[in-house]
Kinemage of the C-alpha trace (Angstrom):
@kinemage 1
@onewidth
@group {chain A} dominant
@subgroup {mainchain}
@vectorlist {calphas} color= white
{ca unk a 1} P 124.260 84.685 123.427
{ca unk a 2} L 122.211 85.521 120.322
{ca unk a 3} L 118.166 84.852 120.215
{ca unk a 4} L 116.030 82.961 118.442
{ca unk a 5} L 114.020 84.018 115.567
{ca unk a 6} L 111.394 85.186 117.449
{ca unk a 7} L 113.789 87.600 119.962
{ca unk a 8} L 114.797 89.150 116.460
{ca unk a 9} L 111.785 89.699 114.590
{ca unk a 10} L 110.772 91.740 118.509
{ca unk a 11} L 114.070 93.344 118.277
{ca unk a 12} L 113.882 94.494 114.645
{ca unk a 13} L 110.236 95.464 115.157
{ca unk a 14} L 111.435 97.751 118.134
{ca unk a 15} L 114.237 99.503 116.231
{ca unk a 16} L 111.776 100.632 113.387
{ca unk a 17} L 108.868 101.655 115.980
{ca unk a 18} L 111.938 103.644 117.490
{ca unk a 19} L 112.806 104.920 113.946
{ca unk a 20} L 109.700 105.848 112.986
{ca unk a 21} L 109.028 107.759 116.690
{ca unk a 22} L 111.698 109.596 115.735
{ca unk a 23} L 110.794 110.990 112.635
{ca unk a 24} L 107.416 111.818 113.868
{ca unk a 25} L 108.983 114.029 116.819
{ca unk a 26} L 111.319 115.742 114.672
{ca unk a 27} L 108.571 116.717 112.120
{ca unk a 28} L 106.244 118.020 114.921
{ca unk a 29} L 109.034 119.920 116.542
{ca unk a 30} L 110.359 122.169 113.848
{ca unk a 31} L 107.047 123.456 113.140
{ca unk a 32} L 106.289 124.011 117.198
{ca unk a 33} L 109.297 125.968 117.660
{ca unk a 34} L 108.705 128.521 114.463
{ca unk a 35} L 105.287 128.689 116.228
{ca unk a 36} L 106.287 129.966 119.129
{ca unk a 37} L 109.635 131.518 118.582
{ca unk a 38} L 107.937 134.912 118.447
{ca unk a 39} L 107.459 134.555 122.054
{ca unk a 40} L 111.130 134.399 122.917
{ca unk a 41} L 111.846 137.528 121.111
{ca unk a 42} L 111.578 139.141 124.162
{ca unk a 43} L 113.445 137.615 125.525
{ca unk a 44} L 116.107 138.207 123.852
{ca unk a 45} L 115.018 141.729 123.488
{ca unk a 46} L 117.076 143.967 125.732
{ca unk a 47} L 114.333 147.348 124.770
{ca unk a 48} L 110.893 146.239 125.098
{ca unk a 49} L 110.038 148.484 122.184
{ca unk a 50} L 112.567 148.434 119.667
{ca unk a 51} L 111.026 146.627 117.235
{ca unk a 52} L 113.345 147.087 114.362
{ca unk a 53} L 115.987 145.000 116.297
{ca unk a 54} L 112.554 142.157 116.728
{ca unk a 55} L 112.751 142.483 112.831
{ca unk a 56} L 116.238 141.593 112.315
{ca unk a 57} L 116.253 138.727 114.803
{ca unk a 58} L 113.165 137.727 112.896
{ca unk a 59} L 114.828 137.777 110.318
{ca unk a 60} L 117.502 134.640 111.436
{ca unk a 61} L 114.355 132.546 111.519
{ca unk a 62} L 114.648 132.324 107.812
{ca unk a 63} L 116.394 129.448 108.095
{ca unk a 64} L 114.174 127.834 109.700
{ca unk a 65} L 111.455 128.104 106.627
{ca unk a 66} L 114.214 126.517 104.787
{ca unk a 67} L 114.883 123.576 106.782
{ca unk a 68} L 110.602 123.070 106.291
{ca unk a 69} L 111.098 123.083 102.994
{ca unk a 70} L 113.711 121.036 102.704
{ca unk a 71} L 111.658 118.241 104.971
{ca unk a 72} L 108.559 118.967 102.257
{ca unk a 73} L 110.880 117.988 100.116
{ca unk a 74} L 112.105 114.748 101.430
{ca unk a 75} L 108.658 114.004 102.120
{ca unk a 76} L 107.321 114.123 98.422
{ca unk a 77} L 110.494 112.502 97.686
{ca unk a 78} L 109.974 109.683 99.283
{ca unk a 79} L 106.211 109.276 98.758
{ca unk a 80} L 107.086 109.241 95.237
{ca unk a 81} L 109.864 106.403 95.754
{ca unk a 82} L 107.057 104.172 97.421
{ca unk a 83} L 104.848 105.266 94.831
{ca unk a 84} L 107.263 103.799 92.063
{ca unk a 85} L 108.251 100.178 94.365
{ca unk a 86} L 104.284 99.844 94.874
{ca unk a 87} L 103.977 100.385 90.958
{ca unk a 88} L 106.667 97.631 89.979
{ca unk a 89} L 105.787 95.111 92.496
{ca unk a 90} L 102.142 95.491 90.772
{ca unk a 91} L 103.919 95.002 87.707
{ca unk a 92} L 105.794 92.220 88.550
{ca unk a 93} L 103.114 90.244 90.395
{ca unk a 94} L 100.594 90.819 87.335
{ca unk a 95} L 103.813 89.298 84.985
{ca unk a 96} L 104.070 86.274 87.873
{ca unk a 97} L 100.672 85.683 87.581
{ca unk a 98} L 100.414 85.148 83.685
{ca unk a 99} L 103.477 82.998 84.205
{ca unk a 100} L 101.716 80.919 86.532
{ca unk a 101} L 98.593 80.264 84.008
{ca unk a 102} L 100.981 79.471 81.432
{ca unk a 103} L 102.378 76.840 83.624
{ca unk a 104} L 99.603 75.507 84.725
{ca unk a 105} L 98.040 75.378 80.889
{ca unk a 106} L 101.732 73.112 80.344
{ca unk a 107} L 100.994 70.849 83.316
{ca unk a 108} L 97.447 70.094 81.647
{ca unk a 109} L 98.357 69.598 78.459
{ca unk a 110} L 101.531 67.696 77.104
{ca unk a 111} L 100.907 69.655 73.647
{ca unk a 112} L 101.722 72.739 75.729
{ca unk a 113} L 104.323 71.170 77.879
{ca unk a 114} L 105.997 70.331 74.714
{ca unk a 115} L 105.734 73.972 73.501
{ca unk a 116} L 108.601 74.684 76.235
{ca unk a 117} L 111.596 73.220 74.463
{ca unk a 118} L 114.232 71.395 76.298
{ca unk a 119} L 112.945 73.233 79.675
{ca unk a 120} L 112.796 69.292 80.931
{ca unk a 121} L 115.628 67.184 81.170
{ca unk a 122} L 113.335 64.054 81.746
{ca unk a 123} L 110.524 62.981 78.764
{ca unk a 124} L 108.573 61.264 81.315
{ca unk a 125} L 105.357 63.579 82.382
{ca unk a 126} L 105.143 62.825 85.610
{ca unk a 127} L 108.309 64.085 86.547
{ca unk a 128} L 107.584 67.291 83.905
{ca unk a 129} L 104.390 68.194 85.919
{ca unk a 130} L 106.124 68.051 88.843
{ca unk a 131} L 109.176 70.169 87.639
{ca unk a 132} L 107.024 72.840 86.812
{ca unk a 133} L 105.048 72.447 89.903
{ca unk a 134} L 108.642 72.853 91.695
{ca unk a 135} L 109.265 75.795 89.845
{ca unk a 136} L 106.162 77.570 90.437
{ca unk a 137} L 106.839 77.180 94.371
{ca unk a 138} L 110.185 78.522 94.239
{ca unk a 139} L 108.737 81.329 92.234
{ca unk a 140} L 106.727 81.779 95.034
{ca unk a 141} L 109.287 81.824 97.656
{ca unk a 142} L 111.241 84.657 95.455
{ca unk a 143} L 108.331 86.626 95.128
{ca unk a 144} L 107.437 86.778 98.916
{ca unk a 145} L 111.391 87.163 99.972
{ca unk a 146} L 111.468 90.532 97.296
{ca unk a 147} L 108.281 91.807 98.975
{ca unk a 148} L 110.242 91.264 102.437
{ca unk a 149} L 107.320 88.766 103.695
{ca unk a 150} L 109.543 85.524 104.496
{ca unk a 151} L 112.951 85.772 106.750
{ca unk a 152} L 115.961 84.139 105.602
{ca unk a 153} L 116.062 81.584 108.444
{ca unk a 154} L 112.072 80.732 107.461
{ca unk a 155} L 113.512 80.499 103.054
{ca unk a 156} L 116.500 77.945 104.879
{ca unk a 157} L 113.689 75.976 106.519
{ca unk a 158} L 110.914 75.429 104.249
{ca unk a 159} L 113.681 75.419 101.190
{ca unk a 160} L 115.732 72.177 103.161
{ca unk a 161} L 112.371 70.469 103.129
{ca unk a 162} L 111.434 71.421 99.708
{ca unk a 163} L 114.759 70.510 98.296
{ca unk a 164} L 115.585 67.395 100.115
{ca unk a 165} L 112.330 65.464 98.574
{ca unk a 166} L 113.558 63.648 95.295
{ca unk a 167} L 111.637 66.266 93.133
{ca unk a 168} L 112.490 69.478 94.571
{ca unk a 169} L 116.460 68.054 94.612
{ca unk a 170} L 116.172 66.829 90.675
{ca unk a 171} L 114.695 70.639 90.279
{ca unk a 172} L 117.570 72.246 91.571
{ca unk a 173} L 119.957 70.587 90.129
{ca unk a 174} L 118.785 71.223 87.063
{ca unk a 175} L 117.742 75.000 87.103
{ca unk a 176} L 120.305 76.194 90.037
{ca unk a 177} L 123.127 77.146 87.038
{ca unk a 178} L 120.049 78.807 84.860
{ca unk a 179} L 119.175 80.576 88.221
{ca unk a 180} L 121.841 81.970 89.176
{ca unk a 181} L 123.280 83.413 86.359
{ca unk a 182} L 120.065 84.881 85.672
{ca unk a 183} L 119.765 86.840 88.447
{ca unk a 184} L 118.574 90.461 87.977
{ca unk a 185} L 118.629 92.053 91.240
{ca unk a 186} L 121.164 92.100 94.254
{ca unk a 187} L 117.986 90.440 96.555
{ca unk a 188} L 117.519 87.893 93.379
{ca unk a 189} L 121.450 86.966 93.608
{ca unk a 190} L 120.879 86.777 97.523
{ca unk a 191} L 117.761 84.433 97.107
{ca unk a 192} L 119.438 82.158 94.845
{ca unk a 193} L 122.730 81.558 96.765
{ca unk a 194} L 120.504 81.233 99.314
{ca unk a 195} L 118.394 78.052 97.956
{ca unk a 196} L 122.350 76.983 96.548
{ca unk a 197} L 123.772 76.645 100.241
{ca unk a 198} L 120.701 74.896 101.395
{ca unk a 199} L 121.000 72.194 98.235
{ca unk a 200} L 124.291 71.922 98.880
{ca unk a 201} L 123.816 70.593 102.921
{ca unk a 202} L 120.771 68.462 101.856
{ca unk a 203} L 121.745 64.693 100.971
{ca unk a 204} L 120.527 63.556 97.549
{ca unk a 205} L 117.500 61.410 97.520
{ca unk a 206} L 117.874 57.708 96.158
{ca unk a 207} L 117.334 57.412 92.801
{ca unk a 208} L 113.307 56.217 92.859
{ca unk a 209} L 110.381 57.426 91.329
{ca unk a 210} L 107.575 57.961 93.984
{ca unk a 211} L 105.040 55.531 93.967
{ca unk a 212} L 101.341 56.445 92.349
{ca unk a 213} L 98.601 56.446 95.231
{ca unk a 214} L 96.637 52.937 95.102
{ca unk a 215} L 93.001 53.851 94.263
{ca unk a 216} L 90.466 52.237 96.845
{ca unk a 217} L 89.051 48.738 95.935
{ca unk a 218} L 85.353 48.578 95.264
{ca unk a 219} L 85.003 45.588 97.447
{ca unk a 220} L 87.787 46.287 100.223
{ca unk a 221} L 88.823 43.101 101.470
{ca unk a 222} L 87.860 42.297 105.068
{ca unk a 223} L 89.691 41.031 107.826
{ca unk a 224} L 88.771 37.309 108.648
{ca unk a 225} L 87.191 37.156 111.691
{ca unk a 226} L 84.952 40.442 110.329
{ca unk a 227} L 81.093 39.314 111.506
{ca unk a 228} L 80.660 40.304 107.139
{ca unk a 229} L 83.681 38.019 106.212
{ca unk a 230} L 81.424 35.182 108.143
{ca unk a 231} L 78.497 35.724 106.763
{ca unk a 232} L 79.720 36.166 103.096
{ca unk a 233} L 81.471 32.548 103.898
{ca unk a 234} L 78.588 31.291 104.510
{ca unk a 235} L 76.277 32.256 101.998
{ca unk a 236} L 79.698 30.500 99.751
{ca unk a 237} L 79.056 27.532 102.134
{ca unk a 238} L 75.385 27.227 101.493
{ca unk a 239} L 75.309 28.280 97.656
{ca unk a 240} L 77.871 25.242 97.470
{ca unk a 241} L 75.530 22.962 99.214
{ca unk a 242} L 72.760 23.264 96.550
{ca unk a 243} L 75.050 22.981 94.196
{ca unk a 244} L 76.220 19.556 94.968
{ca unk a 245} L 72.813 18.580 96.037
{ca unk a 246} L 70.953 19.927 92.850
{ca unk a 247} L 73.606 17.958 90.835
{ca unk a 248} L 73.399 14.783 92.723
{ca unk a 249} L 69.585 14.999 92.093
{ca unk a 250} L 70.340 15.588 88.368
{ca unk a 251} L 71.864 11.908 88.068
{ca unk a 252} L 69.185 10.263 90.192
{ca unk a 253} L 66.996 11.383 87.481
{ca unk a 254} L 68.795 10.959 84.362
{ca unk a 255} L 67.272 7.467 82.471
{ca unk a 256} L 69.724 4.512 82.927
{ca unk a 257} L 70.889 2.668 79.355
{ca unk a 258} L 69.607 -0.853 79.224
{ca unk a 259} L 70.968 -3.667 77.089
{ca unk a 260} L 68.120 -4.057 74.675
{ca unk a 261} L 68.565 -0.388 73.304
{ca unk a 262} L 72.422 -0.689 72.038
């Protein structure tokens, strides 16, 4: 029976804690023992004075100063190889980020956007902005699945979400050739195929353009019975009222035409 994400991420945890306990022993120990082989000499010393035979087994602990260096060795070996990874993931997230501003430049400005070329396959800019928006999220994705921050069952979950919404699908579908024959790196290749099985278990969204949020009303309309929806009926009521009254006055007063004046 296998475990959940969670057992895994524990279990994978434990294996490098192990790994790394290891390595820490086996560094303290070779020293320790050069240290205090000179006390077992000794023992292994049949003549408690002869000291030229001390010398020559001395001498087998030569070896020993060679297996040192060779750990020195590995050591500034591999400092330098974490050195150089540190290095190009500064280099690529400094590249990432001047990607991003140009994006974001695009999706402000449809003389920019235009700059792109045939990057879009639709000319309306709604659906361009949110292309690019798309992309910049997936960029994000690859980014933190190269730096090892995001497990592949967490990509499968947040990418089925992503991709099953009408713009993230349309995105996909679009870019997932350009993607994945672009590919530069064996993790890259990995990421994309990756995205490509979840798009390919996803159902496509219907065909609709998602409706524009409705902007709240100045005056919000109020339910009937509302003690405000009375009293604005009223004040209709009464305003009314005058009206017909202040117009009924009107003809009262008005001068009648008599038959003389014709």
């Amino acid at each position: 029976m296998r475990g959940g994400p969670l057992f895994n991420r524990l279990a994978g945890g434990g294996r490098r804690f192990l790994l790394i306990a290891l390595l820490f022993l086996l560094v303290l120990a070779v020293p320790g023992f050069v240290v205090i082989s000179p006390f077992f000499l000794t023992l292994l010393n049949d003549q408690g004075a002869d000291w030229s035979r001390l010398s020559d087994i001395g001498q087998t602990y030569g070896a020993a100063s060679a297996v040192l260096a060779v750990f020195a060795l590995m050591g500034v070996t591999a400092s330098l190889i974490l050195q150089a990874r540190e290095a190009k993931a500064g280099r690529e997230q400094t590249l990432r980020a001047l990607h991003t501003d140009l994006m974001r430049m695009a999706m402000d400005d449809p003389l920019y956007r235009a700059c792109w070329g045939t990057f879009f396959t639709s000319q309306d800019a709604d659906e361009q902005r949110a292309h690019m928006y798309v992309n910049m999220i997936v960029n994000h994705w690859l980014m933190m699945w190269e730096l090892r921050a995001i497990t592949e069952a967490h990509l499968r979950s947040v990418a089925a979400v992503v991709l099953a919404g009408p713009m993230g699908w349309r995105f996909w579908t679009d870019a997932r050739r350009r993607r994945l024959v672009s590919a530069g790196t064996r993790r890259e290749r990995r990421f994309n195929r990756i995205l490509d099985e979840v798009y390919r278990t996803v159902p496509a969204p219907a065909a609709r353009r998602p409706e524009p949020p409705r902007r709240p009303s100045r005056f919000p309309r109020l339910p009937w019975r509302h003690p405000d929806a009375r009293a604005v009926r009223g004040g209709l009521l009464f305003l009314a009222l005058l009206a017909a009254v202040a117009s009924a006055v009107r003809r009262l007063r008005a001068p009648r035409a008599r038959p003389d004046d014709v």
